[in-house]
Every structure is written in structure tokens, then in C-alpha cells.
C-alpha positions in Angstrom: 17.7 -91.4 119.0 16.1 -88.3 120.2 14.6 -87.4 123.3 11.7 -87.2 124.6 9.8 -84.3 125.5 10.4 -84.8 129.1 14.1 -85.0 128.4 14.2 -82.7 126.1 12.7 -79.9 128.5 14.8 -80.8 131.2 17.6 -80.6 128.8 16.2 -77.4 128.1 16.3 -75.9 131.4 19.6 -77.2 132.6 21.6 -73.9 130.2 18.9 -71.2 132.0 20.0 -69.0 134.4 17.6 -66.5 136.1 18.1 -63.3 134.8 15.2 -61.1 136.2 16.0 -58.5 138.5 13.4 -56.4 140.5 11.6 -53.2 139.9 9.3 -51.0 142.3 6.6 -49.5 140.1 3.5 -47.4 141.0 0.4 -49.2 141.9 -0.9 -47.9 138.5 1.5 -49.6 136.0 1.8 -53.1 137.4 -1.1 -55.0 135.9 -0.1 -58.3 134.2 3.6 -58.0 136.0 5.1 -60.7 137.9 5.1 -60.0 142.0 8.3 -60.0 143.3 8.0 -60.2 146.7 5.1 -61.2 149.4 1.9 -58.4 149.5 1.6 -58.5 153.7 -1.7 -57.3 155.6 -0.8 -53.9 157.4 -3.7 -54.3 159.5 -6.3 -56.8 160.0 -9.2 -56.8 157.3 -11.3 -56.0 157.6 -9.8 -53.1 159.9 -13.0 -53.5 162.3 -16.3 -55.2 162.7 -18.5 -53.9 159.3 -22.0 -54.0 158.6 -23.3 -56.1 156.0 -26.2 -54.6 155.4 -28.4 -51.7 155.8 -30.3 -52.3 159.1 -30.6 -51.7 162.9 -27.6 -53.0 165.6 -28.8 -54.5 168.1 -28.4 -56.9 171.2 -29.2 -60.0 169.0 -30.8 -61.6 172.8 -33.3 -59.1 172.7 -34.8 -59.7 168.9 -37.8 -61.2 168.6 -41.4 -60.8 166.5 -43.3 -58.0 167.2 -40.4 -56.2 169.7 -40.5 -52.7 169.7 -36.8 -50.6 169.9 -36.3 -47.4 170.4 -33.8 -46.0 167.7 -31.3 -43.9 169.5 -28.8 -43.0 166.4 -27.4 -43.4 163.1 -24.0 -44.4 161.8 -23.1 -43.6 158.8 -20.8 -45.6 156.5 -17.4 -43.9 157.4 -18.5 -42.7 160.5 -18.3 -44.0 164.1 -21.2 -44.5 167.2 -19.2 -43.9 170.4 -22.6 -44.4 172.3 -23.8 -46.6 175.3 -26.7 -48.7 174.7 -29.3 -49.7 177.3 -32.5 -52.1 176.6 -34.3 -52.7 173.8 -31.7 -49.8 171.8 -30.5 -49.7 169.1 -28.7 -47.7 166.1 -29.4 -47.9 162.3 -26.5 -48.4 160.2 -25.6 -48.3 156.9 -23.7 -51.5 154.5 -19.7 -50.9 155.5 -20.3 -49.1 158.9 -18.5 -50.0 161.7 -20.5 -51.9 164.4 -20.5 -50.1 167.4 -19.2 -52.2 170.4 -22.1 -52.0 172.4 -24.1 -54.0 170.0 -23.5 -57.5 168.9 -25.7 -57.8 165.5 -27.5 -56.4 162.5 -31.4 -56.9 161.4 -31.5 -55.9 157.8 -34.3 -53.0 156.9 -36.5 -55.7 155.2 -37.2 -57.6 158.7 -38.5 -54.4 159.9 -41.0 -51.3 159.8 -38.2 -49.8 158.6 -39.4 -47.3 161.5 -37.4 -43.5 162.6 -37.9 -43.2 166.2 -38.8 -46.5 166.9 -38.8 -49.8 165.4 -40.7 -53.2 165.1 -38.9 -56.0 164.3 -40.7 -58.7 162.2 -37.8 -61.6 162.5 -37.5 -64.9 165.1 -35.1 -63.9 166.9 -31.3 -63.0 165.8 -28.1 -64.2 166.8 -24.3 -62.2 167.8 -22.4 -61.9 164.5 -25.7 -62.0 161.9 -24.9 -59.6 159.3 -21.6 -58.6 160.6 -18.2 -58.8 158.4 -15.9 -59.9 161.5 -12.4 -58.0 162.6 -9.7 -59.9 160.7 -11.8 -62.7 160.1 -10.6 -61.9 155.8 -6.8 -61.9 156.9 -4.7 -60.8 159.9 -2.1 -58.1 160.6 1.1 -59.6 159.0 -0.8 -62.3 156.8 0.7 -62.7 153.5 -2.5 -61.8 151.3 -1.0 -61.9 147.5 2.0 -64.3 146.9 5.4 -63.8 145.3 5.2 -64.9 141.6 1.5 -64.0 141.4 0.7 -62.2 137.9 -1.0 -59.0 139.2 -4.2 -59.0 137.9 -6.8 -56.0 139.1 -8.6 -58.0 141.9 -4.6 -58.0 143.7 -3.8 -53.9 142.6 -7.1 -53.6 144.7 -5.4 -55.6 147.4 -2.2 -53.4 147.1 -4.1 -50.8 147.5 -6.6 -51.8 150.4 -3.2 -52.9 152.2 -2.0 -49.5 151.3 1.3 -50.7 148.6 1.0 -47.9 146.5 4.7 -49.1 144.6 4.6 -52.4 144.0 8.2 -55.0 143.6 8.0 -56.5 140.6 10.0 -59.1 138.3 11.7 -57.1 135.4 10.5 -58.5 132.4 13.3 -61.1 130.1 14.3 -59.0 127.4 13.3 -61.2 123.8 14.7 -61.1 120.3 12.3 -62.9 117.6 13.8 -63.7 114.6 12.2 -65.4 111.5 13.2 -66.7 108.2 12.4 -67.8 104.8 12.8 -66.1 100.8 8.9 -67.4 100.8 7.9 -64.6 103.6 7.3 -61.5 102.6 5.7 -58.5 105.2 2.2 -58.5 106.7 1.5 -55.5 104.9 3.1 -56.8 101.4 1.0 -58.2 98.4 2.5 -61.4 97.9 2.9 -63.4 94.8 1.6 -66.7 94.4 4.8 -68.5 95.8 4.9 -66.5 98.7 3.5 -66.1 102.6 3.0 -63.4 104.5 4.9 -63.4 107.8 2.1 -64.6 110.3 4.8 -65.9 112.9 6.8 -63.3 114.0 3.8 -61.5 115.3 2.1 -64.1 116.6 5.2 -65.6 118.3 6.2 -62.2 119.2 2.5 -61.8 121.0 2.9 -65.1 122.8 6.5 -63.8 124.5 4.7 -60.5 125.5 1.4 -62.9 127.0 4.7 -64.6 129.3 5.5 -61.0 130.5 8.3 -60.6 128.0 9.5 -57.4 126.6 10.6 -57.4 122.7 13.7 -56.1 122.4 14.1 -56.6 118.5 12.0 -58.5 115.6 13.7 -59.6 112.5 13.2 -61.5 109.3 16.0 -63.2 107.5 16.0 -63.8 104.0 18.2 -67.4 103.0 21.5 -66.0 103.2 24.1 -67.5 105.4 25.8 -64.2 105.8 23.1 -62.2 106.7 22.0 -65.0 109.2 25.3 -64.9 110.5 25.4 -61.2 111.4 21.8 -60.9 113.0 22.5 -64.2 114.8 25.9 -62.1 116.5 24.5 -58.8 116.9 21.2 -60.1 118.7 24.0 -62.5 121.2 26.1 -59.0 122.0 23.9 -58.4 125.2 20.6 -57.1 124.5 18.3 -59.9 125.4 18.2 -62.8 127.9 16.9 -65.2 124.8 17.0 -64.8 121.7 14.3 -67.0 119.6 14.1 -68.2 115.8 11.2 -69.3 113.9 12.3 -71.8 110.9 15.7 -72.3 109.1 16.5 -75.3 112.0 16.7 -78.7 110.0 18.4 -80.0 108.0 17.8 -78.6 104.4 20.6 -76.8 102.8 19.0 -73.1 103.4 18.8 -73.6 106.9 21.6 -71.4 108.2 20.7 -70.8 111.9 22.3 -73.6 113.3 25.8 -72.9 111.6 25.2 -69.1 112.4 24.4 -70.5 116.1 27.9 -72.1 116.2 29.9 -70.1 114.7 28.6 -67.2 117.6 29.7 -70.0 120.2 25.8 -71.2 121.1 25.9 -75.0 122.8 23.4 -76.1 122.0 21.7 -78.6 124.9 18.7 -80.1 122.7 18.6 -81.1 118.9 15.4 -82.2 117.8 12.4 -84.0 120.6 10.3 -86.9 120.0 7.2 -84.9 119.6 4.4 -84.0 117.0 4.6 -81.3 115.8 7.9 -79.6 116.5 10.5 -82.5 116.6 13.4 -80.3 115.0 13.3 -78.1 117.6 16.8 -76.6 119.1 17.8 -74.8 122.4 21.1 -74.1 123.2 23.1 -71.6 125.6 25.4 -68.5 124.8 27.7 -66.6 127.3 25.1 -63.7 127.3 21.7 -65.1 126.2 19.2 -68.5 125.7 19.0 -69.4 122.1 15.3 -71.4 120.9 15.4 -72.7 117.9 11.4 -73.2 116.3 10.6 -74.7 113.5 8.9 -72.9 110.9 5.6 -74.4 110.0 3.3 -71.9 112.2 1.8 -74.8 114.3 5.0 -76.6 115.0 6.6 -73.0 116.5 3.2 -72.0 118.5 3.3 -75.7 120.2 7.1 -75.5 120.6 6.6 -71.8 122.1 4.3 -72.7 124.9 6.0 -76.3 125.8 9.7 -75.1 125.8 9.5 -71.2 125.6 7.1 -70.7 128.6 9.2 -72.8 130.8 12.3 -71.1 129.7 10.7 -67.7 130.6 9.5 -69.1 133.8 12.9 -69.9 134.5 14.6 -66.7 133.5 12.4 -65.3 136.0 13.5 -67.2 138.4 10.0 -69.1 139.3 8.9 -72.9 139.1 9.1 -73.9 135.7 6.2 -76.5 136.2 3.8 -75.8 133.4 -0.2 -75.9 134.6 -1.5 -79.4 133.2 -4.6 -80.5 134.2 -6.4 -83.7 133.3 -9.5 -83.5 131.1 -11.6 -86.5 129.5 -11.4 -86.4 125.3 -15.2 -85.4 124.2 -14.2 -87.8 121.0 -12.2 -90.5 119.7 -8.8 -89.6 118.9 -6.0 -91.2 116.5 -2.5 -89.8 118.0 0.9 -90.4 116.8 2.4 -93.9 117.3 5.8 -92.7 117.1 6.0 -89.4 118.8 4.6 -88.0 121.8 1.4 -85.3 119.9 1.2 -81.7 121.4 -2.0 -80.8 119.3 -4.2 -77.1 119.8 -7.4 -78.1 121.3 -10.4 -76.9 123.0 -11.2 -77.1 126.3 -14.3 -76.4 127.3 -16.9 -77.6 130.1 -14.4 -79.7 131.2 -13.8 -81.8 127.8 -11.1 -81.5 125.4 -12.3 -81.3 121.8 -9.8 -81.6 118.5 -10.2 -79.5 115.7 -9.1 -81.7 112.4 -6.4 -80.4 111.3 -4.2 -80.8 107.6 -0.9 -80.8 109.2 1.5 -78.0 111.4 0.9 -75.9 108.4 -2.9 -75.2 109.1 -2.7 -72.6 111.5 -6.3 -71.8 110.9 -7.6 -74.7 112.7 -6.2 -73.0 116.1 -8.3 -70.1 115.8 -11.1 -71.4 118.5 -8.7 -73.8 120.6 -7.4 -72.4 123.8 -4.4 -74.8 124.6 -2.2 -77.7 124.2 -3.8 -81.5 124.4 -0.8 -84.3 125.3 -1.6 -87.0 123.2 1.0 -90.4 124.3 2.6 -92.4 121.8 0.0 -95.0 120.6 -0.7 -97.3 117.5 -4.7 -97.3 118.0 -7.2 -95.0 119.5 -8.1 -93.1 122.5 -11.7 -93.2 123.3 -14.0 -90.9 123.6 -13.9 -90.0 127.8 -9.9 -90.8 128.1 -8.3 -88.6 130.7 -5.5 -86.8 129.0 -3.5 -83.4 129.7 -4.5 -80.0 128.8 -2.6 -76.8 129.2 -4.2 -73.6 129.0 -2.3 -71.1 126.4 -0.6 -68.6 128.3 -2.3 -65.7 127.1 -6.0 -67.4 128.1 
């Protein structure tokens, strides 16, 4: 009886060891890496009480309607006002400037003359902090302000940066080996005849590794042969990648040479098909020097297997929580799942709804060109209604 996806995963898991050491890279070449270690404030931010706006600072006690200040300086954004300040003073200041101490508040230009010398205030009244970005009040000295395990995306290198990291610790990325299959597959660029394919999955699996933070090491395509199988299978196990993944030539047909080519290199393998739709003959096993994934060949079977067993694996070869994000979402129609097998279908989630494309099988790759993840459809001889809460998971790469 095989397993079910939960089983099967956790199966999965059990033969991965983290493999990701760390690397310090210049604040310029980190986007899309993994953090490897907590981003800390170096000072508070902001470093000092800031202006929000262009205006006057003032005592916010002595702002009223029709009051009259005498405008006694200026401060600059990057500049300082080391002044006193006696009644009914004040400064004007630009968006970013720091507030001097003596003042308390900011009146923006527009509830004012706008005036040089002097200036009439045309507001009721003001109070201590209006306008002002406080000291600290965004994080403290010593805070942690980006987490380890964040993927760096440009709002954190501008965090770095503010915090002044200018090389940043990050995961090195699991080193990958795609391999497909098949005397029907011929090469993207190839015109084939009309019993053949071109090879759509290795690129497209090979994309979704690099989406996970993967590097490609190596991407091969097999023809049926049982001794060239064998070879490619022990030369991509000698060392040079952390996992080493397959698309197709994993059942039980008699061309399907990579699970003989598997043993014969000494992978154990720790999952042998999953109760789920599509993907059930999927394979994962365990070799002295890498992860092996087995995924089947029909292009939607391998991208659904990819993201519900290969993400997790990468996650874990990293050495971060290989929880995947689910979330719950109502169905925007009524739905018809599998009654045997736990479904794993490309969807589209979208103002908070999960919608199905139809579909003519794990063959139909085209249907996936708008979806944007994964529905989880349960084991179920009827239908799920139109509103049922299911789980979604985001593709990686979205």
C-alpha cells in the first residue's frame, strides 16, 4: 500500500542532511540569497528625531490660529540646529532633518504663510511629537531588524545598508544535477518528427531549482539505454551535487532504467511511489554523497512533485524549516477530486479564491500557464462546493 503524501514527505526528509555552508558576499550580489545569520540594528533608527515634513519646529504649547513666530533659522536635511529657542521661536526645517532639541514639533508649510522672517500659523493648536519620526521608535540599537533564513529581497539590501552590512552571510546555494529521459525527447532547439517532444522539462525543472536558490551544477538527457543511464547516474553521485534529480524513466515499464541505475550506484531509496494525483510513482532515496529525486515524466506530474517534495528537500539541505507555506483559501467553483488519491492540482489563486483550470491529464502542461500554485484537493467520492476552504501553496518562484 503506498503512502501518503504526509508519509511520504516525511519519509522524504528523514535521508537529508544539511549541506549548506556560509558565504560573506558584498552587499551588491546578495539579492534572492538565503540570510545566514541575524541583520542587527547598529544604532537606533531612526539614528535621531527626523522631520516628517517640510515645515516650522516649534513649541507645540505655543501653536495656535493666527500666532505669529519669529523664524530664527533653517535646518537643512543633513544638517544640524545647535540653537536655543526662546518664545514664540522657531526654525524651518526640511523632510529628514533632525529636530533640534529645543523644539518639540513640526507644522507642515501648508498650515502656514509659509512666511521668511516671520510666520503665521493657521492650525488649532499642535501637539509634542506631530510630524516627528521618533529616535528608535523603527527599531533599537541591537534589535534584530532582518531574520536568519530571510530570502534577501531589495527592501532588506536597503536595511543592510541603512544598518551599515556592506558583506552580507549568506547560505551557499545546494549544488543540483537535472537529469531527463526518454528516445521521444529531442532538444528545444530541434525540429521534431511527429513521434517526438521537445524537452520542455529539463528547463523548466531546472528553473524551478534555481527559483529555491539552487545552483545547476549539470543538465542531462538520457536516451533509453540502461548503460548510458548507468554511467550518468554514477558520475553525477561522485560528489558534485548535494541532489541529484530525474525527470521520467521511474515506473515500472521496461525502458525505465533509473531505478536499476539508482541501485546499482548504492542509492536507498526511502519513498517508492505516494498516494497522490498526479505524481504517485515518485522516488527519493539517499546516496553516501548526494539526495536522489526521482520525477515522473509527464510535465505536470514532475512540476507538482518538484514543489511538494523538492522544495522541502532544498529547504532542508539548507538547513531551514522544511514547513512548506499553505494557506487556506475557499474554491471559487465546484470541484470533482480524486477518490482514491490525495490531488495536488496547478491552480489560481487570486482575490483570495482558488480557481481550477480544466485540465486533460499530467500531460497538459498548457493549462498551468496562468495558475500560480498548488491546490490540495483530499481524497473524496463526490464534490467540493463552490466556497470550501482548501490549501493553496504559492509556487516558489511567485
Amino acid at each position: 500500500m503506498l503512502p501518503t503524501y504526509q508519509e511520504a514527505l516525511a519519509s522524504a526528509l528523514s535521508v537529508v542532511t544539511p549541506k549548506s555552508t556560509t558565504e560573506l558576499l558584498p552587499l551588491s550580489e546578495v539579492g534572492n540569497r538565503i540570510l545566514a545569520d541575524n541583520v542587527v540594528a547598529d544604532r537606533d533608527f531612526p539614528p535621531f528625531n527626523r522631520s516628517q515634513m517640510d515645515g516650522y519646529a516649534v513649541h507645540a504649547s505655543e501653536v495656535e490660529e493666527g500666532v505669529i513666530m519669529q523664524v530664527i533659522g533653517q535646518v537643512p536635511a543633513g544638517s544640524i540646529y545647535k540653537g536655543d529657542a526662546g518664545p514664540l521661536k522657531s526654525v524651518t526645517i526640511a523632510t529628514g532633518a533632525p529636530l533640534p532639541d529645543c523644539f518639540d514639533a513640526v507644522v507642515p508649510h501648508e498650515k502656514t504663510d509659509n512666511g521668511v522672517d516671520q510666520v503665521v500659523f493657521h492650525c488649532n493648536g499642535a501637539a509634542p511629537g506631530d510630524c516627528v519620526h521618533l529616535q528608535g521608535v523603527d527599531a533599537k540599537e541591537s534589535d534584530v531588524v532582518i531574520e536568519t533564513h530571510t530570502l534577501i529581497s531589495p527592501q532588506h539590501i536597503g536595511i543592510c545598508a541603512s544598518a551599515g552590512v556592506h558583506e552580507v552571510p549568506v547560505l551557499s546555494k545546494p549544488r543540483v544535477i537535472i537529469i531527463t529521459s526518454g528516445d521521444e525527447v529531442v532538444a528545444v532547439d530541434a525540429e521534431p518528427q511527429s513521434y517526438q517532444i521537445r524537452n520542455g522539462n529539463n528547463p523548466m525543472i531546472s528553473q524551478a531549482f534555481r527559483a529555491m536558490g539552487c545552483e545547476i551544477v549539470a543538465q542531462h538527457h538520457l536516451q533509453d539505454d540502461p548503460v548510458q543511464t548507468g554511467r550518468c547516474i554514477a558520475e553525477s553521485l561522485d560528489g558534485r551535487a548535494d541532489l541529484v534529480v530525474t525527470v521520467g524513466g521511474i515506473s515500472a515499464g521496461k525502458r525505465d532504467f533509473f531505478p536499476d541505475a539508482f541501485s546499482k550506484s548504492g542509492v536507498e531509496l526511502a519513498v517508492k511511489g505516494a498516494k497522490i494525483q498526479p505524481g504517485k510513482p515518485v522516488i527519493v532515496g539517499k546516496h553516501a554523497n548526494a539526495v536522489v529525486v526521482g520525477l515522473p515524466g509527464n510535465p505536470v506530474s514532475a512540476l507538482s512533485c518538484c514543489c511538494i517534495f523538492g522544495w522541502p528537500i532544498v529547504r532542508a539541505l539548507f538547513g531551514m524549516t522544511t514547513k512548506l507555506p499553505w494557506q487556506i483559501a475557499p474554491l471559487a467553483q465546484d470541484v470533482k477530486p480524486n477518490p482514491k488519491r490525495r490531488s495536488f492540482r496547478p491552480c489560481i489563486l487570486a482575490d483570495g479564491k482558488i480557481t481550477l483550470p480544466s485540465w486533460q491529464g499530467s500531460g497538459d502542461l498548457s493549462h498551468t500557464s496562468a495558475t500560480n500554485g498548488l491546490v490540495q484537493l483530499p481524497e473524496l467520492d463526490g464534490v467540493l462546493e463552490q466556497g470550501t476552504a482548501v490549501s493553496c501553496l504559492a509556487f516558489p518562484w511567485v
